[in-house]
PAKE-488171 format. One record per residue (C-alpha): residue in three letters; x, y, z. Coordinates in steps of 0.2 Angstrom, whole numbers, plus 5000, padded with zeros to 4 digits. Example, Ala and Ser with C-alpha at 12.3 -4.5 7.8 and 13.67 -1.06 7.14 Angstrom:
BEGIN
ALA506249785039
SER506849955036
***
This chain:
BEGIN
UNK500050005000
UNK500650184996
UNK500050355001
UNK500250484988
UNK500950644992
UNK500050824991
UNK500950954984
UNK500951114997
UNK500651244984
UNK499551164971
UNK497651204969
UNK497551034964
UNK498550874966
UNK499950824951
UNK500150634946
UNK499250514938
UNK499050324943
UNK499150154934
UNK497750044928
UNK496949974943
UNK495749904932
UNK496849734932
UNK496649624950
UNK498649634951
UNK498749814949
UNK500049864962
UNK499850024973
UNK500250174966
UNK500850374971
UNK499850514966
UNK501150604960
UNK502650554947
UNK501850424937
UNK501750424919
UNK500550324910
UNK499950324891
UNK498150254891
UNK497850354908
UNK497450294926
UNK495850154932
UNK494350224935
UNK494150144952
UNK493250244965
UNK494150414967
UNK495750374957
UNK496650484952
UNK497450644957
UNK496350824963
UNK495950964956
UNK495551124960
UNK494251174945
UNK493851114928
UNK495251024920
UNK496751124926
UNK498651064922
UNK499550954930
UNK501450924930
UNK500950754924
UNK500450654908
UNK498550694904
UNK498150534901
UNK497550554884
UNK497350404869
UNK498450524856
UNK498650434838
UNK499050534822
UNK497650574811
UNK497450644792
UNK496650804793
UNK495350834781
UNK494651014786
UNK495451174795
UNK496151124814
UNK496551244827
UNK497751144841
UNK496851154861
UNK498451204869
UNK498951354858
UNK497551394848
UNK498751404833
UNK498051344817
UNK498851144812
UNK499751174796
UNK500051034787
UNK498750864784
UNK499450774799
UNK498650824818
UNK498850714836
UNK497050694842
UNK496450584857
UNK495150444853
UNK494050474869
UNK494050654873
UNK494350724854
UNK495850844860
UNK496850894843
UNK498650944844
UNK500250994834
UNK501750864836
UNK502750984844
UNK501451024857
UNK501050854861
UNK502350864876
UNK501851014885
UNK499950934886
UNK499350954903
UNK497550954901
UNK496750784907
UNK495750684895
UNK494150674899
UNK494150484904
UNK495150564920
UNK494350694924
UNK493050644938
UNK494550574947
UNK495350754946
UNK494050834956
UNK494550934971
UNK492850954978
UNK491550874972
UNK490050994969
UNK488450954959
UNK487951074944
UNK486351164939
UNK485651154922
UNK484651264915
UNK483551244901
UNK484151204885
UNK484751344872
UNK485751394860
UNK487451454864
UNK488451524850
UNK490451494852
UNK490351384865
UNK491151204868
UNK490551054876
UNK491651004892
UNK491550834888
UNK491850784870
UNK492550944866
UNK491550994851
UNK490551164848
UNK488851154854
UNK488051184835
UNK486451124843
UNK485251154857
UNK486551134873
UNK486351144890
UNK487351264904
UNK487651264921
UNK486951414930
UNK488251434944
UNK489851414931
UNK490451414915
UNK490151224909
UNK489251204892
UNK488951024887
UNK487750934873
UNK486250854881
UNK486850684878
UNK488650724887
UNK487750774904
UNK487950594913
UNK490050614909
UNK490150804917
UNK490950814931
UNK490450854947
UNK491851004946
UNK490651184952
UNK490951304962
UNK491151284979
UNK489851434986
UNK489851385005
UNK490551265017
UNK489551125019
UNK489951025035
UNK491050895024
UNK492650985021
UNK493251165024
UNK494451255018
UNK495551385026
UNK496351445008
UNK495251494994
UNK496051444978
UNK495751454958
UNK494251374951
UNK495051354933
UNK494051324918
UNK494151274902
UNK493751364885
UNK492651504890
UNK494151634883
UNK493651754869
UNK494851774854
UNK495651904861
UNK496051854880
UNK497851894883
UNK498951764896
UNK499051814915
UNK500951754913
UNK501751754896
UNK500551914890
UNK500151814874
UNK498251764868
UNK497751614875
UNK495851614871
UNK495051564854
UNK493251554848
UNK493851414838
UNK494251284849
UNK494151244868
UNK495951334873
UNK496551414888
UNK495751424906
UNK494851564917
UNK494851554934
UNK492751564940
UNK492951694953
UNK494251804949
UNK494251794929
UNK496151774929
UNK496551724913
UNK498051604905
UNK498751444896
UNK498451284904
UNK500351264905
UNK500551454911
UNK499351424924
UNK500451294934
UNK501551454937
UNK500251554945
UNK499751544966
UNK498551444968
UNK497551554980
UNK496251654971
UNK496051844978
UNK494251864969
UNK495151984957
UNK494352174954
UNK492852104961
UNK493452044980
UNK492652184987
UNK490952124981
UNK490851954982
UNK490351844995
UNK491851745000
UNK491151555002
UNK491851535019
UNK490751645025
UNK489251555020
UNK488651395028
UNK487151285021
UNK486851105027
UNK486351065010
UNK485950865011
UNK484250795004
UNK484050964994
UNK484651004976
UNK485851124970
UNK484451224962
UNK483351234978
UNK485051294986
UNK485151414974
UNK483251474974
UNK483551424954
UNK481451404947
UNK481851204942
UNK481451174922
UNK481050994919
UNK482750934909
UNK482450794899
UNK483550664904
UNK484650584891
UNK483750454884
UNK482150514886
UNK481250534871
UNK482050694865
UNK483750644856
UNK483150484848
UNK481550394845
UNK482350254852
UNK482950344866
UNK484650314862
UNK486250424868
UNK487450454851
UNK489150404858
UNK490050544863
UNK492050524855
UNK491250494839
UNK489650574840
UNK489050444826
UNK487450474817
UNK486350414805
UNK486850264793
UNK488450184795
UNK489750194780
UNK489850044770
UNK490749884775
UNK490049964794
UNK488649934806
UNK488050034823
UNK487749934839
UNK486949994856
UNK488050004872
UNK487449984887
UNK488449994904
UNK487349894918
UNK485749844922
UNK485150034925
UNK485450084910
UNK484549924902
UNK482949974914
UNK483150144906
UNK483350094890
UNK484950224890
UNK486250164877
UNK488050234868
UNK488150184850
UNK489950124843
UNK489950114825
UNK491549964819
UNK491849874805
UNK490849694801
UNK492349594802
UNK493049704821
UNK493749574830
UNK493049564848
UNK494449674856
UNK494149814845
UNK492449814848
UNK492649804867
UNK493949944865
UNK492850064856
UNK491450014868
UNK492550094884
UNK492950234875
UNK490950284873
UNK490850284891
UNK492550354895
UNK493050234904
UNK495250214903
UNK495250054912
UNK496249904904
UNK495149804891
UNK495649634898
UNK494649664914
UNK492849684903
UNK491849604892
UNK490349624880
UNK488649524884
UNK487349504871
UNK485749594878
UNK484449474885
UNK482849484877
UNK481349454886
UNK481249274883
UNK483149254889
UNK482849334905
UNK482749164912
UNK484049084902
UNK485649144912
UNK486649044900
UNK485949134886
UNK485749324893
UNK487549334898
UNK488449254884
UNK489949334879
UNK490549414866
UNK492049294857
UNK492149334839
UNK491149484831
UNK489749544826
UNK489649464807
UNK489849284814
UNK488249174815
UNK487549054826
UNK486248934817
UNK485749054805
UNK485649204817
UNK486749364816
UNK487449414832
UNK486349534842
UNK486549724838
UNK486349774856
UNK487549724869
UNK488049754887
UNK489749804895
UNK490249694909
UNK491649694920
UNK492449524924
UNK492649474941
UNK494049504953
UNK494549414969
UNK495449584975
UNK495949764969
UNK496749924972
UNK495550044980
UNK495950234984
UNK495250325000
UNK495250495004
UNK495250575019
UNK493850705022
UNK494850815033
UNK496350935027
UNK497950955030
UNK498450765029
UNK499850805019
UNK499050645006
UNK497850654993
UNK497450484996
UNK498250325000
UNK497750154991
UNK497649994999
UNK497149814991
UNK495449754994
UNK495049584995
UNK493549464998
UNK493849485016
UNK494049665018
UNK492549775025
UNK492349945030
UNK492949945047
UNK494449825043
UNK494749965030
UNK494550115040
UNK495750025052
UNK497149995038
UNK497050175031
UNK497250265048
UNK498950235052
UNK499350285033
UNK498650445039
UNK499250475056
UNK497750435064
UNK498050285071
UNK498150375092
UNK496250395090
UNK495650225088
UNK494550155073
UNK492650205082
UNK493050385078
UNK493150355060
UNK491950285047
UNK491950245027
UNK490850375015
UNK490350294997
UNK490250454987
UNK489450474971
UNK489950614961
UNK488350624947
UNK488450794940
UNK486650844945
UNK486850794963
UNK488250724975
UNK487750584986
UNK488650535000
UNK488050355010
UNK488850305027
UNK489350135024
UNK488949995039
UNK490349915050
UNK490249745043
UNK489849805023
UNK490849655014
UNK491849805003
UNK492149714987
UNK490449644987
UNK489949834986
UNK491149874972
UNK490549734963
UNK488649774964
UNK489149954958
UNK489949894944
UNK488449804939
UNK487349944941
UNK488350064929
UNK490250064926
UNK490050254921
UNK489250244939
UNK490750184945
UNK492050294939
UNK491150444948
UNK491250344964
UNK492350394978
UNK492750324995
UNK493250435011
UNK493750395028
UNK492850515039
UNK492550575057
UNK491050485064
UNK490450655072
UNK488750685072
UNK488250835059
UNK486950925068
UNK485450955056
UNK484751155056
UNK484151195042
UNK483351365037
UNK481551395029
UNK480751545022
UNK479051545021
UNK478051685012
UNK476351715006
UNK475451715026
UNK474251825031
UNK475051975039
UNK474852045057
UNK474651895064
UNK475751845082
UNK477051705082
UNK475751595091
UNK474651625078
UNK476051595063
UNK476451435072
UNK474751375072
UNK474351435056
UNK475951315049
UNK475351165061
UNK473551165053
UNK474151195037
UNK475751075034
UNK475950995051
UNK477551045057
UNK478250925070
UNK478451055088
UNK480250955093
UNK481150975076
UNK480351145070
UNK480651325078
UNK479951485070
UNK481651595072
UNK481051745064
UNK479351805062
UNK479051955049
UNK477352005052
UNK477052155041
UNK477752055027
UNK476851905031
UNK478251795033
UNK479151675045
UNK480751585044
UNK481151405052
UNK482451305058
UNK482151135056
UNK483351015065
UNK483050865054
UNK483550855037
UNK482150735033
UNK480750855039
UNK481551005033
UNK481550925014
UNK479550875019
UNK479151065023
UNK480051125009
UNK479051014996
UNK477451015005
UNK477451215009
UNK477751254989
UNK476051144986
UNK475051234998
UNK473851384998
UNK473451475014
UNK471651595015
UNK471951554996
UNK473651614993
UNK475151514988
UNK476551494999
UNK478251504998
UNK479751395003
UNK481651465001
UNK483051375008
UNK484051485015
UNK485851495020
UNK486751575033
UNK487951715032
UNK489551695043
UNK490451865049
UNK491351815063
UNK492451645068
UNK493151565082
UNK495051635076
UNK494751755064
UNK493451885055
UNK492751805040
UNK492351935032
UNK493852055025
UNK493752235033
UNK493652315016
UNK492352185009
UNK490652235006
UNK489552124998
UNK488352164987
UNK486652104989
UNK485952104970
UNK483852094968
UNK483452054951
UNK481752084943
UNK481651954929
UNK480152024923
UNK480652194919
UNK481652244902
UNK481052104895
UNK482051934893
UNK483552034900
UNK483251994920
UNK483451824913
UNK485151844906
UNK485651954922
UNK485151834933
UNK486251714929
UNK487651844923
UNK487851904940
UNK487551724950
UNK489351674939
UNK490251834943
UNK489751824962
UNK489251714974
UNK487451644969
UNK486851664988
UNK486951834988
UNK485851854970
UNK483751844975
UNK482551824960
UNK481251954965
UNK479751854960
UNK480251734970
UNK479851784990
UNK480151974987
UNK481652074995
UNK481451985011
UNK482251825009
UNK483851945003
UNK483852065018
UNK483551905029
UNK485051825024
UNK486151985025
UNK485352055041
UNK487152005050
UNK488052085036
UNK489152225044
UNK489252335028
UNK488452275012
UNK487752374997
UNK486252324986
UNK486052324967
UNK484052344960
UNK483852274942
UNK482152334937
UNK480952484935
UNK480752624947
UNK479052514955
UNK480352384959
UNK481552504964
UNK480352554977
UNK479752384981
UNK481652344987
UNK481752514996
UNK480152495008
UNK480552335011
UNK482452395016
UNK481252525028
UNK480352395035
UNK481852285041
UNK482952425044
UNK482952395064
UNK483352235060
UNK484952245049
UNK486652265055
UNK487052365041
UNK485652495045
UNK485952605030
UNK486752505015
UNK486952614998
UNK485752574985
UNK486352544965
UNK485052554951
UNK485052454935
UNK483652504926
UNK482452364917
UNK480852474918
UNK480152604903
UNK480552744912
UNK481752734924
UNK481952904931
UNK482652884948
UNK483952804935
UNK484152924925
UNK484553064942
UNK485952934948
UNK486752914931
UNK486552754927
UNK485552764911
UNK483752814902
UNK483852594903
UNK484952434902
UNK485352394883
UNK486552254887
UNK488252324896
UNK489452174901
UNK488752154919
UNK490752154922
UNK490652324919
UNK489052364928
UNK489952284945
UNK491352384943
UNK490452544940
UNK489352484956
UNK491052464965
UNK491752674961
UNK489952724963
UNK489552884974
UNK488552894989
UNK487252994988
UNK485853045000
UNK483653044992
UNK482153085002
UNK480952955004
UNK479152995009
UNK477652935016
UNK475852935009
UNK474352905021
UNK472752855011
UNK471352885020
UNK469952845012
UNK468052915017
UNK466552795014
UNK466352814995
UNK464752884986
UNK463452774981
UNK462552764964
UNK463152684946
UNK464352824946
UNK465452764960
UNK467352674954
UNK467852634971
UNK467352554989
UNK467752635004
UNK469752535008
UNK470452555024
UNK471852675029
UNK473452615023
UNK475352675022
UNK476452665004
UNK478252745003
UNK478752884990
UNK480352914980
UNK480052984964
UNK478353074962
UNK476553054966
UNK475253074953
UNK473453134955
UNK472153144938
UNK472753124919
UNK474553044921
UNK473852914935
UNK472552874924
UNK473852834908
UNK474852734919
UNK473252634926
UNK472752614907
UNK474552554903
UNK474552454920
UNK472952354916
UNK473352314898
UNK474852234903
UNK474052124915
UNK472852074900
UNK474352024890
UNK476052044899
UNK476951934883
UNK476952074873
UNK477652204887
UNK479352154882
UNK480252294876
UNK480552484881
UNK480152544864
UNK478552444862
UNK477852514881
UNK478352694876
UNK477052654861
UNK475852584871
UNK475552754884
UNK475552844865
UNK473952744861
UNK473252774878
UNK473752954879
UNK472852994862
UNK471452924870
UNK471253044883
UNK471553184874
UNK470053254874
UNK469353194890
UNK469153314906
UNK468953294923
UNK469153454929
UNK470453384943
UNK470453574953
UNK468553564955
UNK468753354965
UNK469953394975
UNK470553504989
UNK472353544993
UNK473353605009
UNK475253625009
UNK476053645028
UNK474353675035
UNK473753805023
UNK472453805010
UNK473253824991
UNK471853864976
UNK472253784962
UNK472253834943
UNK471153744930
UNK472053574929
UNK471953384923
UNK473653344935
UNK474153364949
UNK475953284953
UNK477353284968
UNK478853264963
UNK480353234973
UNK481953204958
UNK482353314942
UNK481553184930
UNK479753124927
UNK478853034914
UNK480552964907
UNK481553094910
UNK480553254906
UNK480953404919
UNK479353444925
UNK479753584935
UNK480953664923
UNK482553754925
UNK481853944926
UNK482254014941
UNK480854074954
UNK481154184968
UNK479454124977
UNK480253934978
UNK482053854982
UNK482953774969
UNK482553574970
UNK483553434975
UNK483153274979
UNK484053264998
UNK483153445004
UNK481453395011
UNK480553474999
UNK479253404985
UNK478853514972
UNK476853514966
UNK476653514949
UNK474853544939
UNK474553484920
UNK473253554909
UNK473153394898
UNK473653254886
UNK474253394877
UNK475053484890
UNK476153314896
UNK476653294878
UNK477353484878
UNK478253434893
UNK478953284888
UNK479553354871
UNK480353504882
UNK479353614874
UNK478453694890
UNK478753644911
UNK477153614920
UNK476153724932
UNK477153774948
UNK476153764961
UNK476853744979
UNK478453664989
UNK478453605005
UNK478853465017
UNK476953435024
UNK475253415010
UNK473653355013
UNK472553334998
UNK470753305000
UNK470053184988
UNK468053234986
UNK467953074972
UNK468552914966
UNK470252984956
UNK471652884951
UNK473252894959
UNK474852814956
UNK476452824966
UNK478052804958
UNK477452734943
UNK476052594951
UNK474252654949
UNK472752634957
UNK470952704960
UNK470852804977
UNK469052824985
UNK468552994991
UNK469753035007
UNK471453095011
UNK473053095005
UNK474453155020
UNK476053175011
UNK477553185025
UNK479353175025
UNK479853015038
UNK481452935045
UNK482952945038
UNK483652965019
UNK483952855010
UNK485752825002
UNK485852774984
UNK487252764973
UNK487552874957
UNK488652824944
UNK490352914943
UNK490553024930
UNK491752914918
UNK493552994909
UNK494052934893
UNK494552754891
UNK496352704885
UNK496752574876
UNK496952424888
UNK496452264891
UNK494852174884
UNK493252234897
UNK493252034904
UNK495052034910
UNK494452044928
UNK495951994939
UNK497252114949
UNK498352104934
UNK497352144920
UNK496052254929
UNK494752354917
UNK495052554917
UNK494452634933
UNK493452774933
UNK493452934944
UNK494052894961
UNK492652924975
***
């Protein structure tokens, strides 16, 4: 037995080992060992790694032969363009090299790969799309068709690939398994664009032609796969450190739940391979070859399949060979389809029982001898077989430990047919220097590393170890290669898991919240605490100490509907600022807490969505349509110093902003800075903070960075009682009495014509929302309402009464009446205008004045908004009461609404509110491309704060 040693200043660990596919493989180091046809795909073999496919000082492990090139090549290592009709490529992965590069090849094949894992950590797949330039991570080819993505990184693989991916994410919090006291470089491969320029050597290392270079996932330092051996392995988060969530500060016990419910990511139904969607048949095409329709001549296509799950799933591989292959090249081509590097020696190919030879053992496992064009009694050999491995009376197995600082990767020991997991456990301890501590500390985790989810399974005392080997083997071989085996501390991992649950009736008591939740879902009292109780909101949050019952909740809280409204279930993490040893959070770190609005700027949200969830920590990006603001200012209520980034319209802008009033008492960041992206059709608190008349798809790089040398800046925000009188009877009436209520103010309020455009515009949007997806569509649509009032007339100074600090004001002959806190209205019209008046101040947005506006009309609106005439000045002041003396609509910062007769008290409350405006921006030299987002190839700054 051998341990192998760990490299001190490695992200991952150099080395590869021989096959261990052969029962008389002999143990192997980790590091130093050179092998062609790459090391066994036994449970965790192999060396770590830090990120997808990063170098190692080793041989990759590839099947290199040389090839006739019969089209334009591009080598993966250089990027450089193969002259010549002669290229090296590698059978299972498809990696294409010049001669001359063939030795500085650090890049594992793809056949390795799961065994390079550092961490294993599950992906999340979105939908399938179409994404242009990008490369499959498994078979190496352009993704010409619909592909799939993860949401988190930068993978990109065909749909029929996603059972191969590795398990290789980002790491976004600690989990309770392994910890990590250094944060290092999650490199990946082939997401460069042409003109990427080498960290190290300064030369391009990125290509859209091929997969060529690596990025690192957090702080976008760019560089060769040779170069980036040369680098430290400890990532600094780049430009962005200041901004992003370090994940050692975030802890989520995340068993029984997915990566997307982690995540808060909607879950898309994702066909599974096999399913009906890539073949009829539902066959997988295999991946080296990606061979389709008819064969050549002189060829024919069999199904593969790897186990007995696949043959319940009816999920095969296709290999297509010769008539005449003999038996070995056949088998040989068969490992290849599912990546699998073992020695062909220790397999063979089954012919696939058909329902009649179920029962006929003899018959369902004969094996392959000849090939496929021989014939017995008449009959061709079956077209569909199955991939068995032989069996063996003892093998080389890796373990791991699942602690850090062992100064091993692993150490390898020889299982036999007397070997269980506590013998095990017993044998590997002194390998590791634990032997003092005795073998009931310890126990063996089975690990399987799918990439859609990670499981991990305690393995009993007395489990007969080869006996489990073998059953895995027979299950799925590709199952096996993702299959790892840890020696761990038998401590017990105490369950508290949080819920959010939205969508209750507010006002209630904690009593009543934890009745409520009893009646409704049956929450057992011993394992369920209500934590936090957000009344006003209508919100709780649980801790649940039992991961079983907290997966129950989760589930049974999403399908339930309470006084009939849906509720809402978040899981959510928890945010670490302080250690035992040490602050987790850097001093200068200030996290920024995005909210994004995927329903405002059309698909744009979307995109941004999972734009800023790759450039940041995902935990610290909430989907507004999903629980609201609260879940985000719940999760960063411990936050020393954090700022916030709105993606939307000026409604969602002050969405986010009463919520961020409501919990203020609550946070320990009372008064974080706010950033706008704008997504609405107006945007004008936007357009006053610099940051645009609308989002037309910046590189969200650049919108962090300009978030990052934003100014702070202070806004009033106001309060609005409605206090509405019993309403008038008669046909003529538009509204019932409503009960007094309280909304927040940060742009303007409208009475009369412009609240009755926007109720117009608002109720023809909730009739058909699909068409509200563009700015320049909207703007068309308040045009068509707008002519349609044109001659109508209310005569707004007859129904209403107005009193501005206690005194009465008369009002001229008006349509509008509007208070307006910024310098921009109505998609950046100035309202008030720039003349100056010696009866009122000179506005701003932080004095503790509102300006009252009147409009004549349609007409008169128009005017203003073409900057042909300002509106009626009427009055300033820091206290109005309008008395309504009808049903007249209202709107409040752009979100309308018809107010009964009653009174409107406008009145400056609490403090200001602190926004962030853009930075004015100098002239940009020529530089580095806008992606290059480590330290050393930082974007241009702007102006200093």
């Amino acid at each position: 037995m051998a341990a192998a040693a760990e490299p001190g200043a490695r992200g991952w660990l150099g080395g590869v080992s021989p096959r261990s596919g052969s029962p008389t493989s002999s143990p192997e180091l980790g590091a130093g060992s050179r092998s062609r046809s790459g090391p066994g795909s036994g449970p965790g073999s192999g060396p770590e790694r830090s990120g997808a496919r990063p170098p190692g000082p080793a041989a990759p492990s590839h099947s290199f032969r040389k090839v006739t090139l019969t089209k334009p090549t591009f080598c993966h290592l250089c990027s450089d363009f193969i002259w010549g009709l002669a290229g090296i490529l590698c059978d299972v992965c498809n990696f294409m090299s010049h001669e001359k590069c063939l030795k500085h090849v650090k890049t594992p094949c793809t056949s390795v790969a799961p065994s390079l894992v550092r961490v294993p950590v599950a992906h999340c797949f979105g939908p399938r799309g179409l994404y242009k330039r990008r490369f499959c991570s498994v078979c190496r080819k352009g993704l010409e068709a619909l592909g799939l993505r993860c949401e988190v990184c930068e993978l990109h693989v065909h749909p029929d690939c996603v059972p191969f991916a590795c398990s290789d994410c980002r790491q976004c919090h600690q989990d309770g398994h392994r910890e990590h006291d250094a944060h290092l470089h999650h490199w990946r491969e082939g997401t460069l664009p042409s003109g990427a320029r080498c960290e190290l050597c300064r030369k391009t290392c990125g290509s859209s032609d091929v997969p060529a270079g690596v990025r690192c996932e957090w702080c976008g330092v760019q560089a060769h796969s040779v170069c980036s051996a040369a680098l430290a392995p400890e990532c600094t988060f780049g430009r962005l450190r200041t901004l992003v969530l370090p994940p050692a500060c975030v802890r989520l016990l995340s068993r029984n739940f997915s990566k997307m419910h982690c995540f808060r990511i909607p879950e898309i139904a994702v066909p599974e391979p096999g399913d009906g969607e890539d073949s009829a048949d539902g066959s997988v095409p295999a991946g080296p070859g990606r061979e389709v329709g008819a064969p050549e001549s002189g060829k024919q296509t069999l199904k593969i399949f790897d186990g007995s799950d696949a043959m319940q799933r009816n999920h095969f591989r296709t290999v297509t060979v010769p008539h005449l292959a003999r038996s070995q090249e056949v088998l040989e081509a068969a490992l290849r389809a599912y990546y699998i590097p073992e020695d062909p020696q220790g397999f063979q190919l089954q012919a696939l029982p058909t329902p009649a030879q179920l029962g006929d053992t003899v018959a369902a496992g004969k094996a392959w001898s000849a090939g496929p064009a021989e014939e017995e009694g008449g009959r061709a050999a079956p077209q569909a077989w199955v991939l068995r491995a032989l069996p063996r009376t003892q093998e080389i197995l890796k373990i791991y430990p699942a602690w850090l600082k062992v100064g091993v990767a692993y150490v390898s020991i020889r299982v036999t047919p007397q070997s269980t997991a506590r013998s095990v456990v017993l044998e590997v301890l002194p390998l590791l220097g634990r032997q003092a501590e005795g073998v009931a500390g310890f126990q063996l985790v089975e690990v399987l590393m799918g990439s859609r989810q990670v499981q991990r399974t305690v393995l009993a005392d007395e489990e007969p170890l080869l006996d489990r080997l073998r059953e895995i083997r027979q299950m799925s071989l590709r199952q096996m290669s993702q299959t790892r085996f840890y020696v761990a501390e038998s401590r017990v991992l105490a369950p508290r898991v949080s819920l959010f649950v939205g969508g209750l009736p507010p006002g209630l008591s904690p009593q009543e919240y934890r009745s409520l939740l009893d009646e409704a879902v049956a929450s057992k009292a011993a394992l369920v605490t209500v934590s936090h109780v957000y009344s006003a909101q209508g919100a709780v949050v649980l801790d649940v100490a039992c991961f079983a019952e907290a997966e129950r909740l989760y589930m049974l809280v999403r399908d339930t509907a309470v006084r009939g409204r849906p509720l809402t279930a978040l899981v959510l993490p928890e945010v670490l600022v302080s250690g035992a040893k040490h602050t987790k959070l850097a001093p200068d770190c200030r996290p920024l807490l995005v909210f994004v609005n995927p329903r405002s700027g059309g698909l744009k949200g979307r995109d941004l969505l999972c734009s800023f969830r790759k450039l940041l920590n995902p935990h610290q990006v909430f989907e507004l349509t999903n629980g609201g603001p609260l879940p985000g200012f719940h999760v960063f209520s411990r936050v020393p110093s954090f700022r916030v980034l709105v993606c939307g319209g000026d409604g969602t802008v002050g969405w986010v902003l009463a919520a961020l009033e409501d919990m203020r008492h609550r946070l320990a960041c009372p008064q974080p800075a706010v950033a706008i992206l704008p997504l609405g059709t107006g945007n004008d608190l936007g357009r006053v903070l610099r940051w645009g008349a609308g989002y037309s798809g910046e590189d969200p790089f650049s919108v962090l960075l300009s978030v990052d040398e934003a100014d702070a800046v202070l806004v009033d925000r106001w309060t609005i009682l409605l206090d509405a009188h019993e309403a008038a009877g008669g046909e003529d009436s538009e509204a019932e009495a409503e009960p007094p209520k309280i909304v927040q103010m940060s742009n303007y309020c409208g009475i009369g014509i412009d609240a009755e455009l926007s109720l117009d515009f608002h109720q023809a949007r909730e009739e058909e929302p699909g068409k509200f997806t563009s700015r320049f569509h909207n703007k068309g649509v308040y045009v068509r309402v707008g002519l349609q009032k044109i001659s109508h007339s209310r005569g707004l100074h007859r129904a209403l009464r107005l009193q501005v600090e206690q005194q009465e004001v008369e009002l001229p002959s008006i349509e509008g009446l509007i208070f307006i806190n910024i310098p921009s209205w109505g998609s950046g019209a100035d309202l008030w205008g720039s003349d100056s008046d010696s009866r009122f101040e000179k506005p701003r947005m932080d004095d503790g004045l509102l300006e009252v506006v009147g409009v004549t009309g349609v007409v008169h609106m128009g005017q203003v908004q073409s900057g042909l005439r300002s509106g009626i000045r009427i009055a300033q002041g820091s206290y109005f009461r309008v008395t309504l003396l009808k049903a007249t609509p209202v709107q409040v910062d752009g979100e309308p609404w018809v107010q009964a007769p009653g009174h409107l008290i406008i009145s400056a409350v609490g403090p200001k509110v602190h926004m962030l405006r853009k930075a004015k921006q100098k002239p940009r030299k020529a530089g580095p491309p806008k992606d290059a987002r480590a330290d050393g190839a930082l974007a241009p700054k702007g102006d200093p704060k």
